[in-house]
Residue, then its C-alpha position, 0 to 999 in steps of 0.5 A: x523611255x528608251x530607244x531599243x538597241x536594234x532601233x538605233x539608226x546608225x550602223x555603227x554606233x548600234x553596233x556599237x551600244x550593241x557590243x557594250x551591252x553584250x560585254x563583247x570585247x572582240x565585237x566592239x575592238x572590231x567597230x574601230x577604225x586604225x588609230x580610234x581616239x576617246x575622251x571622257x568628260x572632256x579629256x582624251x584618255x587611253x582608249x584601251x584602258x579607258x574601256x577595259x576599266x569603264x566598260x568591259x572590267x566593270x560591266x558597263x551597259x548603256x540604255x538609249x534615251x535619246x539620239x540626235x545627229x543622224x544617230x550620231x549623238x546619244x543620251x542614254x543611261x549608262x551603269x556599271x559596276x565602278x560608278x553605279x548609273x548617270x544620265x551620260x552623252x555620247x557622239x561619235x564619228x564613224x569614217x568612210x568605211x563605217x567604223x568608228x574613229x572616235x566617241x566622246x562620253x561624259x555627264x549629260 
């Protein structure tokens, strides 16, 4: 069972699966914070190259199944052109002003 997008409970990262899904590149650049860092499976990767080739390149789409964390933690099903669909987590870390500082995404 999945968690509708508009029922995430936080703003940010609403948002944010909001924009993946809508392949909304300018939308989801605007949800990071100055300096916003990732990692993928543990690495820190470049946050620019990482999503052009896992999200945006590839079409990537992310369906909720779970959430945790104050909305800050996410199990969901995510697939795109590249790798097909996996069971993936993400966490997040929104600052002061809602925009999100860093996620981190790997297998769940």
């Amino acid at each position: 069972m999945t968690i509708q997008t508009a029922k995430l409970s936080d703003p940010a990262v609403r948002a944010f699966v909001s924009a993946v899904n809508a392949q909304d590149r300018e939308a989801f650049l605007a949800l990071l914070a100055p300096g916003a860092t990732m990692a993928d499976d543990g690495s820190d990767r470049d946050l620019d190259e990482w999503t052009d080739r896992e999200i945006f390149s590839s079409h990537g789409h992310m369906e909720v199944e779970n959430e945790s964390r104050g909305g800050r933690a996410l199990i969901a099903r995510y697939r795109n052109d590249s790798w097909g669909e996996m069971r993936t987590r993400w966490t997040f870390t929104v600052d002061e002003h809602g925009r999100i500082a860093r996620f981190e995404t790997g297998q769940a």
